[in-house]
Structures are given as C-alpha cells and as structure tokens.
C-alpha positions in Angstrom: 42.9 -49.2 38.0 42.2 -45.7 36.6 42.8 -46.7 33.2 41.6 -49.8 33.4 38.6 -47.9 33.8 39.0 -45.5 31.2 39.6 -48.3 28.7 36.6 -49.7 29.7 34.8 -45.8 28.9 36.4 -45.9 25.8 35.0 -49.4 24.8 31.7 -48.6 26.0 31.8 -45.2 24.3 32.5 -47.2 20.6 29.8 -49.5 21.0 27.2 -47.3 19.8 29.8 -45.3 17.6 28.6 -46.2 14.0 31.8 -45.1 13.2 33.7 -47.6 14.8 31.2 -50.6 15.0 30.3 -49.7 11.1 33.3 -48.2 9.2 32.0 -49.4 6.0 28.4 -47.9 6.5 27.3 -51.6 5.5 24.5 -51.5 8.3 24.1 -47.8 9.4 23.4 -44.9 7.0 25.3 -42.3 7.8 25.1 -40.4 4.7 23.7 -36.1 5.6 25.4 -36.0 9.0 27.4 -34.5 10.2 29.8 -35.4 13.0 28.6 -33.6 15.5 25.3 -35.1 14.2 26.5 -38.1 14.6 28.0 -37.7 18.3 24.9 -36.2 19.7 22.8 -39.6 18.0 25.3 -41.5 19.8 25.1 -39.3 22.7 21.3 -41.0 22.4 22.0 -44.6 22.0 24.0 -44.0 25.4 21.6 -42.3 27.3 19.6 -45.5 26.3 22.2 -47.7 27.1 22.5 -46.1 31.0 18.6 -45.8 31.0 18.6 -49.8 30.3 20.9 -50.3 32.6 19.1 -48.3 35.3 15.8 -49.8 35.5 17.7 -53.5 35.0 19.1 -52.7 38.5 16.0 -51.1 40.1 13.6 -54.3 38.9 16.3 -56.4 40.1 16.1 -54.8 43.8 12.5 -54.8 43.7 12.8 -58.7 42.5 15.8 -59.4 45.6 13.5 -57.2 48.1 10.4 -59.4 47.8 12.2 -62.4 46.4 9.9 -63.0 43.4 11.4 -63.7 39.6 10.4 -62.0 36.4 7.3 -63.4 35.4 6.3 -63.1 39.6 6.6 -59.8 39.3 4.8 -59.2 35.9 2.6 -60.8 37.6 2.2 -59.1 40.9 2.1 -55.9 38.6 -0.9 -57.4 36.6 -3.0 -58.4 39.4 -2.5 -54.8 41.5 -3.9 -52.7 38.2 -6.5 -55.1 38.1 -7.3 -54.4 41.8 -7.1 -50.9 41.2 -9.4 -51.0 38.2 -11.7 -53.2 40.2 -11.3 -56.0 37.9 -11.5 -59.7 38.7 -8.4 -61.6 37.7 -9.0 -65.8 36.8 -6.0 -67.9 36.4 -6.7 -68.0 32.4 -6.4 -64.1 31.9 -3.0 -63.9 34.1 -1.4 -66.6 31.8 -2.9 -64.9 28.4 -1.2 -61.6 30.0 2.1 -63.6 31.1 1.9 -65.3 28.1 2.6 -68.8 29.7 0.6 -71.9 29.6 -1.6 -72.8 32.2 0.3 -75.5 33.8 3.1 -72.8 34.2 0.2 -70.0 35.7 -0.8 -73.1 38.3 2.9 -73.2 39.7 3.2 -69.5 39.3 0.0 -69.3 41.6 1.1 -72.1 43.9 4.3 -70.4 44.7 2.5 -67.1 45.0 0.2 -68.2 47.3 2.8 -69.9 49.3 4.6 -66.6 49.8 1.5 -65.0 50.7 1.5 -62.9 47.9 -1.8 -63.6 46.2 -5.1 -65.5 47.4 -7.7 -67.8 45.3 -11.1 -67.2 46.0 -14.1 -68.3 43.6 -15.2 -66.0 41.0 -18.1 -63.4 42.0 -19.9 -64.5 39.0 -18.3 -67.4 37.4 -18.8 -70.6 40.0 -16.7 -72.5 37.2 -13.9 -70.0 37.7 -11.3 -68.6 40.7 -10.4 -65.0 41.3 -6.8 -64.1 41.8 -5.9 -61.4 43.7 -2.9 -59.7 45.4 -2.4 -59.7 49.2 -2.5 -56.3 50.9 1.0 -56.9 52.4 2.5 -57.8 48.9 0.5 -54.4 47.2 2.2 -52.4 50.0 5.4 -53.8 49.2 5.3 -53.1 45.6 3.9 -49.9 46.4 7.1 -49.1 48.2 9.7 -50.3 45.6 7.7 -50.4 42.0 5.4 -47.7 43.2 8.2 -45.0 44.1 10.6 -46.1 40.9 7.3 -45.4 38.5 6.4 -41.8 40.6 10.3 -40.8 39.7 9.6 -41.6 36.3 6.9 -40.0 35.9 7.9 -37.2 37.5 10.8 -37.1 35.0 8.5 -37.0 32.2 6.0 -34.4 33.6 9.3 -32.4 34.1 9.5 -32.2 30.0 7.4 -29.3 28.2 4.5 -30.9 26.1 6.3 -30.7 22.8 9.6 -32.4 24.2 6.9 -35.3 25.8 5.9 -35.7 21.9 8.9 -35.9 20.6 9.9 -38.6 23.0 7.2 -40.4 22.3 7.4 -40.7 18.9 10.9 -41.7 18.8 10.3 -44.6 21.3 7.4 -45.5 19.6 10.1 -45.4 16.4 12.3 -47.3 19.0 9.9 -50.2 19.6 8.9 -50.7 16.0 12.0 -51.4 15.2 12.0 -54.7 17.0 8.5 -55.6 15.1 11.1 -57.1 11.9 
C-alpha cells in the first residue's frame, strides 16, 4: 500500500514537471532556468493543483450539506450579495448572472422555492416583474459553510504583507488570462 502510494506521489509530482510532460520543450519554454528554477515553478503549479483540489471538496460539502447543485449554489451566492447590497433580484438578472436561459432560471426557481430556499414576491417598483430573494434559513446556512470557508480565505490573504498580496494578484490575474485564448 505504501508504495502504491508513493507511485501515485511520483505520478502526481510529473504531471506539472515540464521536464517530464515536455522533454522536447515543444509546449513549455524552458530556456533561462535553471533547475531549481524550474522545481520551485513546479513547486507552484502543485500548490495550484492542492489549492483546486481543496476548494472542489469544500464547495462539494457545502453543495451535500444543503443539497443544492452548482448553478443552485451560484445562485444562492448571487441572491445573498444582492441582499446584502440591498438590491432587488428579478428572475431575468439571475439567469444573465447564471448564464442560463430563462426556461432553465424558472426550474432553477421552482426547485428553489420548493426547498425553501428562495421566495417570489412582486417587484417594489416593477408590477410587470418578481423579486427573488433568499430565505433567512438558507442565508444562515450558507453563512455557516460558504461564509466560514471565504473568512479562512481571507484570512489567509490578509496574513500576506501588501507587496506579496500584489504579486499574487498579478500572477492570478496572469493565471486567468491565460484561459481568455
């Protein structure tokens, strides 16, 4: 079992190891580094890797303990910084955030307010329009699971001195442009 689980290290180790994954430096430049260089970027692409791998299994928990998908979620998420903004919520800006159509936001709602996690009202000012908004026991639920993950977070990234904080920034920002090809 041991080495089982060492091979399995190992594997896991080369699969961000442009040296092993890229012999040929057909993809990855590796030209001007070093290998110690190299180790410590891979030491990075790792740390990403676990990070990943982290918050899949917390958003998972928080999806099992209030037995809600994805786009539930992104959802719930949506409507409670709304709330907290003091913004009104219609069906039609939930499914432009979600990014679904609005037959797909009416299910989503239906099973939502079957739960009990959100409520339909008509709009303050719209009479055309509903408001959508979160019910207090689902906002104190998320505030237990979503709520504490994101105040360890942060609390992880205040921990960095103002400098570090910019540096990471700017290489996630690099991070996420790289998907924009």
């Amino acid at each position: 079992m041991a080495d089982e689980r060492e091979r399995s290290r190992r594997v896991e180790s080369g699969m961000h190891d442009p040296r092993i994954v890229d012999r040929d430096e057909e993809l990855v430049d590796r030209s001007g580094l070093g290998d110690d260089e190299v180790d410590q970027v891979v030491r990075v692409m790792q740390a990403l890797r676990g990070w990943h791998a982290a918050s899949e299994r917390m958003s998972e928990a928080s999806r099992r303990y209030m037995q809600l998908n994805q786009t539930d979620m992104r959802a719930i998420r949506f409507l409670i910084a709304a709330r907290n903004q003091g913004l009104v919520v219609t069906p039609g800006a939930l499914a432009e955030h979600l990014g679904i159509s609005s037959a797909s936001t009416t299910k989503l709602l239906d099973r939502l307010e079957r739960g009990g996690h959100v409520t339909r009202s008509p709009h303050p000012s719209d009479r055309r329009a509903l408001a959508i908004a979160v019910t207090e026991h689902t906002r104190k639920d998320a505030r237990e699971t979503v709520g504490r993950q994101h105040a360890r977070r942060f609390a992880a990234a205040a921990a960095l001195a103002p400098e570090e904080r910019e540096v990471v920034i700017r290489f996630l920002d690099a991070l996420a442009a790289t998907g924009d090809d």
